[in-house]
C-alpha positions as CSV (number, residue, x, y, z in Angstrom):
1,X,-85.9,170.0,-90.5
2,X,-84.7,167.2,-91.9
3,X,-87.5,164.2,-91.5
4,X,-86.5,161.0,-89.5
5,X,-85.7,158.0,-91.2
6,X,-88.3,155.1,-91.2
7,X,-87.6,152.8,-88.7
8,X,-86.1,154.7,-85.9
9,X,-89.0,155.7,-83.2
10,X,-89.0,159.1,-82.1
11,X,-87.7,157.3,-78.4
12,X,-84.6,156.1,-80.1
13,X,-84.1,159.3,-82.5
14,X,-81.3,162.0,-81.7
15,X,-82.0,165.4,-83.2
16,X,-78.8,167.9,-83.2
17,X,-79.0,171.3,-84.2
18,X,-76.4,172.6,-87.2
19,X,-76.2,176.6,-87.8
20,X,-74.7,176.5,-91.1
21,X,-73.4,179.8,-93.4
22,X,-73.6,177.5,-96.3
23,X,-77.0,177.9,-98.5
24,X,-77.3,174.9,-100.8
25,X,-80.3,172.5,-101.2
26,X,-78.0,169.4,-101.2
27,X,-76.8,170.1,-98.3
28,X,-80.3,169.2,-97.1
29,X,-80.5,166.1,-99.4
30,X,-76.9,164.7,-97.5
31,X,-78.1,165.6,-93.9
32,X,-81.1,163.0,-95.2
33,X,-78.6,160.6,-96.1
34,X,-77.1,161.3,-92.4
35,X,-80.0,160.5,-91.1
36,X,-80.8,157.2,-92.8
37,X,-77.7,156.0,-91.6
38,X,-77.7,157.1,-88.1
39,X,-80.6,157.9,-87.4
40,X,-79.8,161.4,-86.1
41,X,-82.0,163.7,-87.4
42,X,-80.7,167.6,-88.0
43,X,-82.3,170.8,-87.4
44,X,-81.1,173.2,-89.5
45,X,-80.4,177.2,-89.7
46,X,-78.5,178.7,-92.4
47,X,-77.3,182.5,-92.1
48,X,-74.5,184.4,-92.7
49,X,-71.5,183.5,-91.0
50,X,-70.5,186.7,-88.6
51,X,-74.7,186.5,-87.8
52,X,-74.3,183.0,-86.6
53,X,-71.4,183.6,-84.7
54,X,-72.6,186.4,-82.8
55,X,-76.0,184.6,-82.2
56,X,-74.1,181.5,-80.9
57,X,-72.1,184.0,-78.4
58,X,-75.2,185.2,-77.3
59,X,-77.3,181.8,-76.7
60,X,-74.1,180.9,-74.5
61,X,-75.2,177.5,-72.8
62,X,-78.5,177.5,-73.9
63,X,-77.8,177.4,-77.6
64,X,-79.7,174.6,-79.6
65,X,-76.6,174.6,-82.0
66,X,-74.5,171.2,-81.8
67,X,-72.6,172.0,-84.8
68,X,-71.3,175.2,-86.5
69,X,-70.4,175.6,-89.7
70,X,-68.4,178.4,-91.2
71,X,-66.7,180.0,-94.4
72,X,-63.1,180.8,-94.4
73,X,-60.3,180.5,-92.3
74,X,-60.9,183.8,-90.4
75,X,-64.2,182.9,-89.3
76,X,-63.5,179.5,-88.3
77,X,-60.6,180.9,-86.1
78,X,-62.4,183.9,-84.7
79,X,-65.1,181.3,-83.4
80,X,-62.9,179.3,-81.8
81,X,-60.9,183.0,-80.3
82,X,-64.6,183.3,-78.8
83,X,-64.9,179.6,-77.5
84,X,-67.5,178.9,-79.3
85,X,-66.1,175.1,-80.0
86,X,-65.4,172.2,-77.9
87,X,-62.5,169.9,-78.3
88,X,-63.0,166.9,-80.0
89,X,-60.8,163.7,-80.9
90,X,-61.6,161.7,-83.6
91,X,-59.6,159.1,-85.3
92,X,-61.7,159.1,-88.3
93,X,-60.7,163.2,-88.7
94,X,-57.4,162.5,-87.9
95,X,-57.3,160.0,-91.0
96,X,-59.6,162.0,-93.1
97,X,-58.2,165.7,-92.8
98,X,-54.9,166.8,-93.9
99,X,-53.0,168.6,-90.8
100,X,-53.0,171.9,-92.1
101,X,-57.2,171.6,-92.7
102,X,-58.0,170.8,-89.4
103,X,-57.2,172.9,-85.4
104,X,-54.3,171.5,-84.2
105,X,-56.3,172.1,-80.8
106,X,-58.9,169.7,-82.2
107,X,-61.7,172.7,-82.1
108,X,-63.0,172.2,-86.1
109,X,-62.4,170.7,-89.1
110,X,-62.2,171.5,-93.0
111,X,-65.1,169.8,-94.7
112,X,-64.1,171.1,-98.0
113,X,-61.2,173.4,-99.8
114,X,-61.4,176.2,-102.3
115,X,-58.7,177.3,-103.9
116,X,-57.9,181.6,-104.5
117,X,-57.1,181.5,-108.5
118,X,-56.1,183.7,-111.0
119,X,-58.7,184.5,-114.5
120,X,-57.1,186.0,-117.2
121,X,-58.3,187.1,-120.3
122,X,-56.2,185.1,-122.9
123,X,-56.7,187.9,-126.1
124,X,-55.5,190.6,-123.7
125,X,-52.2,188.5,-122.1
126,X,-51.0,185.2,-122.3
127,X,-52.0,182.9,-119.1
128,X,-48.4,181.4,-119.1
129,X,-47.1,185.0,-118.2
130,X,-49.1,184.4,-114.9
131,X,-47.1,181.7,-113.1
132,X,-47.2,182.4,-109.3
133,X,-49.6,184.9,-107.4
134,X,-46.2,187.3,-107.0
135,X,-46.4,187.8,-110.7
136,X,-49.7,189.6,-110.5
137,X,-47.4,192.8,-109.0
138,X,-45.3,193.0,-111.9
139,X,-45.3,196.2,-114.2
140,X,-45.8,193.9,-117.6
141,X,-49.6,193.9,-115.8
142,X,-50.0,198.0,-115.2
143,X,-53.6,198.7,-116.1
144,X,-54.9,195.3,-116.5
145,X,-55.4,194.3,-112.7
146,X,-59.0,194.0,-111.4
147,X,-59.4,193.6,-107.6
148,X,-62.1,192.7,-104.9
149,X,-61.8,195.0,-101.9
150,X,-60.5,194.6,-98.7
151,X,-63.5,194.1,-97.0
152,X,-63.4,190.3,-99.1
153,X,-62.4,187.5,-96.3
154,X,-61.4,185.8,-99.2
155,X,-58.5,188.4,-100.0
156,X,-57.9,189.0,-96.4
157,X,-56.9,185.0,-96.3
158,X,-55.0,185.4,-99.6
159,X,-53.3,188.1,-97.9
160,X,-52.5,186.3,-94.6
161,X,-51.5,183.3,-96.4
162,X,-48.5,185.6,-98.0
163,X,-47.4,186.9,-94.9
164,X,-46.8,183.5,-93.6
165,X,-45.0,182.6,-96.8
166,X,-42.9,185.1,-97.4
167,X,-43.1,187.9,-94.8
168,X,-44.8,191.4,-94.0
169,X,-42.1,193.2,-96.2
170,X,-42.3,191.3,-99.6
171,X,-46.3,191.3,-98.8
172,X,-46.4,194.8,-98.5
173,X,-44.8,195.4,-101.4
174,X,-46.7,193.0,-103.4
175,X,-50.0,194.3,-102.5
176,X,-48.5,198.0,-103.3
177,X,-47.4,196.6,-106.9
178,X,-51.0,195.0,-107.3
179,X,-52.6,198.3,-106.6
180,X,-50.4,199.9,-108.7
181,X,-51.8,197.7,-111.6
182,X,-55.3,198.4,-111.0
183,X,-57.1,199.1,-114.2
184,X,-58.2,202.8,-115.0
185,X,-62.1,203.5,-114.2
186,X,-62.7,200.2,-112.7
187,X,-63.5,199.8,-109.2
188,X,-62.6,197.6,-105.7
189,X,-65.5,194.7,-106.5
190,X,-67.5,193.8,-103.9
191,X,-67.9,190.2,-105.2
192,X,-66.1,188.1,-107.4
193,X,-68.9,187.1,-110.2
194,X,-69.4,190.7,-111.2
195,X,-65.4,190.8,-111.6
196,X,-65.2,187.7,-113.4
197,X,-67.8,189.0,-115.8
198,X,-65.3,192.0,-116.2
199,X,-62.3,190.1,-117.3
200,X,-64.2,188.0,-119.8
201,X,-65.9,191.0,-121.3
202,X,-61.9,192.4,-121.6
203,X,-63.1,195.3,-119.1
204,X,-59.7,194.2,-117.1
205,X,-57.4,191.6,-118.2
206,X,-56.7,189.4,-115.2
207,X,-58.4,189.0,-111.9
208,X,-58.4,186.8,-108.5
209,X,-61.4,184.6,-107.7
210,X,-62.3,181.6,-105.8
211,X,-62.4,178.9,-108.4
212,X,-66.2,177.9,-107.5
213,X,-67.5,181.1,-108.8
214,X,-65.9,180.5,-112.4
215,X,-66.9,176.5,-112.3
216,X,-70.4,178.2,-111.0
217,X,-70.3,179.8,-114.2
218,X,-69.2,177.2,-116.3
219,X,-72.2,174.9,-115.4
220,X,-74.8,177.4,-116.5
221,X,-76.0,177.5,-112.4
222,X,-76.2,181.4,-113.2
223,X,-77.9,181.2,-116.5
224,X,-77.0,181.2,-120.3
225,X,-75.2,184.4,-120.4
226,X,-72.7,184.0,-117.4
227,X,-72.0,180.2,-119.3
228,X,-70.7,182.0,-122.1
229,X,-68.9,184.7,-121.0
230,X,-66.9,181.8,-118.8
231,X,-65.7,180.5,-121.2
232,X,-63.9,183.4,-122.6
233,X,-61.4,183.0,-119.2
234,X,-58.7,180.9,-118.2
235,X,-58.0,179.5,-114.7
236,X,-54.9,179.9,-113.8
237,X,-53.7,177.8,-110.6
238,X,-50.8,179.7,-109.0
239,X,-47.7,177.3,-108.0
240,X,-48.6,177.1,-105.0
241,X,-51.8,177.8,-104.8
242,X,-53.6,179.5,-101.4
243,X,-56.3,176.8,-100.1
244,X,-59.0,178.1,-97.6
245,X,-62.0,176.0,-97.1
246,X,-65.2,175.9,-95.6
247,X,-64.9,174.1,-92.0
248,X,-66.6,172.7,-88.7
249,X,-66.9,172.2,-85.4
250,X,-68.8,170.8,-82.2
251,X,-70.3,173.8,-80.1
252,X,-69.0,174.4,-76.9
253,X,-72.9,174.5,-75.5
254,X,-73.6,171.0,-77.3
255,X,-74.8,168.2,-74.9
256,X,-74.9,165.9,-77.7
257,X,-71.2,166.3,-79.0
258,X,-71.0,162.3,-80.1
259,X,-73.9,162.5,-82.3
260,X,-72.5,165.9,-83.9
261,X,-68.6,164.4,-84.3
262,X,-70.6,161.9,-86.3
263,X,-72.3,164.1,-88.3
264,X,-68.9,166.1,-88.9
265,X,-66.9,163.3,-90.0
266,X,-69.5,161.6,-92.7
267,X,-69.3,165.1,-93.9
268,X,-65.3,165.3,-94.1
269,X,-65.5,161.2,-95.3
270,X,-64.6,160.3,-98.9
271,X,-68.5,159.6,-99.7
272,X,-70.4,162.7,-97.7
273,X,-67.3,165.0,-98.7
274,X,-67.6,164.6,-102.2
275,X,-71.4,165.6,-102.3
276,X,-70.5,168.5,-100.0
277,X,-68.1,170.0,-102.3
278,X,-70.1,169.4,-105.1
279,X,-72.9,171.7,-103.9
280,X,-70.8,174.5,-104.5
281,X,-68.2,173.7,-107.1
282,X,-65.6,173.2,-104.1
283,X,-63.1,170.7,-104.2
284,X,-63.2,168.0,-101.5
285,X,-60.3,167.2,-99.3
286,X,-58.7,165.0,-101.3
287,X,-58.7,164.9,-105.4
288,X,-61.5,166.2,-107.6
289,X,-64.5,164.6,-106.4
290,X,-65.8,163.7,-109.8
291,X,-66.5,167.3,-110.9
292,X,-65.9,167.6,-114.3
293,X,-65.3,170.6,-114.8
294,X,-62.7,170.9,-111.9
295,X,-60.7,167.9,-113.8
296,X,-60.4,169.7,-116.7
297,X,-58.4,172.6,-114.6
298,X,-56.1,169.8,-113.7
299,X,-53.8,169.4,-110.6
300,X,-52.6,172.2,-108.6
301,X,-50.1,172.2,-105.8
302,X,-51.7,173.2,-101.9
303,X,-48.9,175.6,-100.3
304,X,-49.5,173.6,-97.2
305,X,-50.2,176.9,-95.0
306,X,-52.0,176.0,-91.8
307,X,-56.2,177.1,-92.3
308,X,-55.6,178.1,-88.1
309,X,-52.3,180.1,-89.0
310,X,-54.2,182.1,-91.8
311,X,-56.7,182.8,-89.4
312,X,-54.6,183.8,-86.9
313,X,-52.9,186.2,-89.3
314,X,-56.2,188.1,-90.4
315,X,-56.0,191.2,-88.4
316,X,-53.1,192.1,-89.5
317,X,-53.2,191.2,-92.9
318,X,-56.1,193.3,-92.5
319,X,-54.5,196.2,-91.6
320,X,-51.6,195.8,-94.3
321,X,-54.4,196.0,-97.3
322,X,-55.3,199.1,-95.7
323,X,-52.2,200.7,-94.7
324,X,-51.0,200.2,-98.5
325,X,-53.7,200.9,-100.9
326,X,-56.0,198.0,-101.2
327,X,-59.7,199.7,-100.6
């Protein structure tokens, strides 16, 4: 738990409960700096996202959760199918949130965005070849396409995201053309470090990652070895580029939903944002957040594709990696 501030008596205090799929320590250090403002102290749980959801659905009413916060598009949309959230209007979200990052029902909020991107191994092709995420089905790439599987929300978002952009036939036969390029003897991955070690190590020659993992790298968070072997990649930001982000909401069992819209909107501000995303190498909501290594990617350009729209898609997106090859 994080402690109460000095100064506010345990009579005066407001503690809300936050289930949280995120797993960073400075996460802990900004719920402190929630607290010295407000006073609101937060109980926190952290598990996986699909664990916290079901264990919110089954606490009903008496759930001790005021706030949820989830990974992905998907998830965020599949709580609120369940009615797990509560409506909530907030004029400093309103200001705060692009459109397409927050419910248009008012049920949860982006906190952060992380953008799908495209590694490529620059001695095995040349980056600039690579100019839209369509381009990874061309036959110029046969045999030097890595893939995460199906069972990756992120892809499943990536996937949804196409459909709305340019329809279930031109999806289909884009994920048929990626397939198609796999690389001989490598496998599905079931996560995207282990594939970005791949591409650097010229084991594949391109691959599709969330850009934390690679900035993860980058800043030696995963040791010495993985720093290196980052920098033998180059990010590649599709035009446009597919944004999910990591989101949340009040719970529809929370008594205490003013002191949890508070917490949810320092976290979506300008000052809590930017630590938020910096936890994990995401970018906040708006520009770069200081990040370094982020800024040195540059701009990219957000395909403006509604977070609840992707999520609404998932299912069948689902079922079209399926249906067409992609494990």
């Amino acid at each position: 738990m994080v402690a109460l501030v000095r100064g506010f008596s345990q009579a005066q205090a407001t503690e809300i409960g936050v289930y949280s799929g995120r797993h960073y320590n400075s996460d802990q250090a900004l719920y402190k700096q929630f607290t010295a403002r407000t006073g609101i102290r937060v109980k926190l749980l952290e598990g996986k996202d699909d664990a916290l959801i079901e264990r919110l659905r089954q606490e009903g009413a008496k759930s001790p959760a005021d706030v949820l916060v989830l990974v992905d598009a998907a998830r965020l949309e599949k709580a609120a199918r369940m009615g797990l959230f509560q409506p909530v209007r907030s004029e400093a979200l309103q200001r705060d949130v692009p459109a397409n990052l927050r419910d248009p029902q008012n049920r949860w909020t982006a906190l952060t965005r992380r953008v799908r991107v495209v590694i490529v191994n620059p001695k095995q092709v040349d980056p600039a070849t690579i100019r839209t995420y369509a381009d990874l089905a061309k036959p110029a790439l046969k045999g030097q396409l890595c893939l995460r599987d199906s069972r990756s929300v992120y892809n499943q978002s990536l996937v949804a995201d196409q459909l709305i952009l340019r329809g279930e036939g031109a999806t289909r036969d884009w994920i048929q053309g990626m397939v198609a390029n796999r690389t001989p003897g490598q496998p599905f991955f079931t996560a995207d470090v282990p594939l970005a070690r791949a591409v650097a190590k010229g084991e594949c020659a391109v691959g599709v990652v969330n850009s934390y993992y690679v900035a993860r790298m980058l800043a030696g968070e995963s040791g010495a070895a993985d720093k290196t072997l980052a920098a033998n990649v180059k990010v590649v930001f599709p035009t446009p580029a597919h944004v999910n982000v990591t989101g949340a909401g009040v719970t529809r069992s929370s008594k205490k939903a003013a002191a949890a819209t508070q917490l949810i909107e320092f976290l979506a501000s300008s000052s809590g944002g930017k630590g938020y995303a910096a936890a994990n190498n995401e970018f906040p909501l708006k520009g770069f957040g200081g990040n370094a290594i982020l800024n040195s990617w540059g701009e990219f350009t957000d395909d403006g594709v509604s977070i609840q729209a992707m999520g609404a898609r998932n299912r069948e997106a689902v079922a079209l990696m399926q249906a067409n090859g992609w494990r």
